[in-house]
N, C-alpha and C positions, 0 to 999 in steps of 0.2 A: 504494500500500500504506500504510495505517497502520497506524501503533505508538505503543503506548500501556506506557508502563514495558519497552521494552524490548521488548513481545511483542506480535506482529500481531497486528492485530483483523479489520480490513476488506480488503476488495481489493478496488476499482472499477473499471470504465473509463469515460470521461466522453467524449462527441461535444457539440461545438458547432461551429453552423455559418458556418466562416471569412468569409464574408461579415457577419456581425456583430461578429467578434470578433477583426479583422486583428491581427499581431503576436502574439497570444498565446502562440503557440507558444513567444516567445522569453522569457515573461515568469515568474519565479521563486516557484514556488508553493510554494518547502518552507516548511512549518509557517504557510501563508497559505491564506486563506479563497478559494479558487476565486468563489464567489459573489460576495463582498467585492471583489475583485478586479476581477470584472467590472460589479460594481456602481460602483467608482469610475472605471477606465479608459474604459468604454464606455455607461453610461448606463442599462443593461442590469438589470431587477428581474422576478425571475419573476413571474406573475402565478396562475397556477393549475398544477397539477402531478395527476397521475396515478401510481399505484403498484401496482405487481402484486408480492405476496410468493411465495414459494411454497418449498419444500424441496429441495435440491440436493446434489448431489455434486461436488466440485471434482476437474477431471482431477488428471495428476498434477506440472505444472507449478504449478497454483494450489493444490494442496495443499501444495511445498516452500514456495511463497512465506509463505503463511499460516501453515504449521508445524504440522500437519496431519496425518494418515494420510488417502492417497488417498480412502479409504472414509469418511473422517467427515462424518458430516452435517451442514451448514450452511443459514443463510438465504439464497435469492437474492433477489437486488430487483432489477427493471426500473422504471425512472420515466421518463417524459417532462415537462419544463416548459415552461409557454408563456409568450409575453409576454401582454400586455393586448389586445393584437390580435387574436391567435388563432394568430401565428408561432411555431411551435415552436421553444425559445431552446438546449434540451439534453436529452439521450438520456445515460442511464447505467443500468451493470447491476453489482451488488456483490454480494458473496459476503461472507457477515458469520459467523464465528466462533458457534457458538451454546454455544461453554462460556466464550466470554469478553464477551459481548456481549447488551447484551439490545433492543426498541424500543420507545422510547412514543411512540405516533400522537397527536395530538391534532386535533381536526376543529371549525373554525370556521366 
């Protein structure tokens, strides 16, 4: 979950897989860059990523977390990342706040 002045924005959930990324589990990500993380610990630098947006409804667990009404509409995002190989490095899907949030894509 983040929070930003106090008030959630985002809620993710993030899969990588343990065979790449031993230990992490135990390693301390509040207010640390996941990526950053695994960019230093592991060697680890995505290489290309994929993204699906789309409009969603948050049950009503991820509506208390976010701060919510069940009903309010939000962005989901699925993403997959890959390495430079073609191994997929990480799988996440978030739920993004669309009165507190907004995305700028940018495509190189």
């Amino acid at each position: 979950l983040y929070v930003v002045d106090r008030t959630p924005t985002i809620l993710v959930g993030t899969a990588l897989p343990a065979v790449l990324v031993p230990g992490l589990e135990r390693a301390n990500l509040h207010n640390r860059s996941l990526y950053e993380t695994v960019r230093q610990r592991y060697g680890l630098v995505p290489f290309r990523a994929e993204r699906w947006i789309e409009a969603a409804v948050p049950d009503h667990e991820e509506a208390a977390l976010l701060g919510v009404p069940a009903a309010a509409p939000v962005l989901g995002i699925e993403s997959i990342a890959w390495l430079k190989g073609g191994l997929p490095m990480e799988y996440y899907y978030a739920l993004h706040r669309t009165d507190q949030t907004r995305l700028h894509v940018l495509s190189r």
